[in-house]
Steps between C-alpha positions, in 0.01 A plus 500: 500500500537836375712452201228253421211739521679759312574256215184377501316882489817535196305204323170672556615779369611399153198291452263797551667719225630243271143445318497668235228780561386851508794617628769314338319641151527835654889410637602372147343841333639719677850331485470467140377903418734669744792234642586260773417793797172559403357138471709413829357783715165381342586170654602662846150652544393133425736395749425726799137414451541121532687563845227682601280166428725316597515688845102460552513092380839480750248639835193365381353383161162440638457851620660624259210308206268642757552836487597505086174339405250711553682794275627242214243688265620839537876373489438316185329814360814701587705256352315447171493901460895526559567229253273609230722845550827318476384284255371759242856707609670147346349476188496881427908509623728598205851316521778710616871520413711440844609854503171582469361294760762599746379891469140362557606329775647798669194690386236304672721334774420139589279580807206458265629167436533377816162621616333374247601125538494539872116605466417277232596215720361630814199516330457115374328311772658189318826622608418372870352134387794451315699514814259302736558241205854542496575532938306164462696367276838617650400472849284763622428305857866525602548843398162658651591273818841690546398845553811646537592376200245722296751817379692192342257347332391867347854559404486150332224547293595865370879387422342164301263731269754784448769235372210370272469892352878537478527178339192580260626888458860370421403297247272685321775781482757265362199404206434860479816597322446220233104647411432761247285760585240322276529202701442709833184645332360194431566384859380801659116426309506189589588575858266738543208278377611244718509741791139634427389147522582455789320782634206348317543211719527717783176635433334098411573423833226762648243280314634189731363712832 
């Protein structure tokens, strides 16, 4: 029963952070400007965060709506302000040689990185109706009904999204070598517009309350 639970919470996992969003722009940026550690730490904060959710929708979904609810303004406020930041970062990001964005690397560390996802995430109410959509889908009843079966069923869902960002990071690294720094330029403005629409959505949805 547990092997089932924890390949179920795998499945959950990947479908959270396989949609192309927010953060798989941000993953796919960051990859492409600085190298494979940078967009997969980006995906790590991603990852953490959606065992976190995952965690909460494992004990209880319905407290856990309950008690996001009432503060989905403010968190989609936050959120909106963090990815007009990144996004505006993106477009105004000059390509880097790989020497060059290995010494930037070691300059800024990748603790910025991770943080960054991790809060963005944290910070999307959405984040938690994806996964009462998902546990539904997968099997939520049998997993909430085992209780002892919860730290698996975390573990689960963090290992299923960070093999979606090593995936994603790997092969964006492997593509990487093949762009010109042209190329990456182009991407990077169009990333970052795509990024800073989504924190115009962010903000559409106050309208909605």
């Amino acid at each position: 029963m547990h092997l089932a639970h924890f390949c179920m919470a795998i499945l959950a996992g990947l479908a959270i952070a396989a949609p192309v969003g927010p953060i798989g722009f941000i993953c796919i940026k960051r990859t492409l400007d600085f190298g494979f550690a940078r967009g997969f730490v980006s995906g790590l904060g991603a990852a953490m965060a959606d065992g976190c959710y995952g965690l909460i929708a494992a004990v209880s979904m319905t407290s856990a709506l309950a008690i996001i609810s009432p503060h989905a303004n403010l968190m989609n406020i936050c959120a909106a302000i963090l990815l007009f930041k990144i996004g505006i970062d993106t477009f105004r990001t000059v390509p880097k040689e790989a020497s060059e964005a290995a010494i930037e690397n070691e300059k800024k560390g990748l603790l910025a990185a991770f943080f960054s996802t991790l809060f963005l995430t944290l910070l999307n109410p959405m984040t938690i109706l994806s996964f009462v959509a998902v546990f539904a889908a997968v099997g939520a009843k049998e997993m909430q009904a085992a209780k002892e079966s919860t730290l698996i069923v975390v573990l689960g869902v963090f290992l299923g999204s960070l093999l979606w960002w090593l995936f994603l990071c790997a092969l964006i690294s492997k593509a990487r070598e093949k762009l010109s720094k042209n190329s990456i330029g182009v991407i990077n403005r169009i990333s970052g517009l795509v990024v800073i629409c989504f924190g115009l959505v962010c903000l559409s949805k106050l309208a909605q309350h």
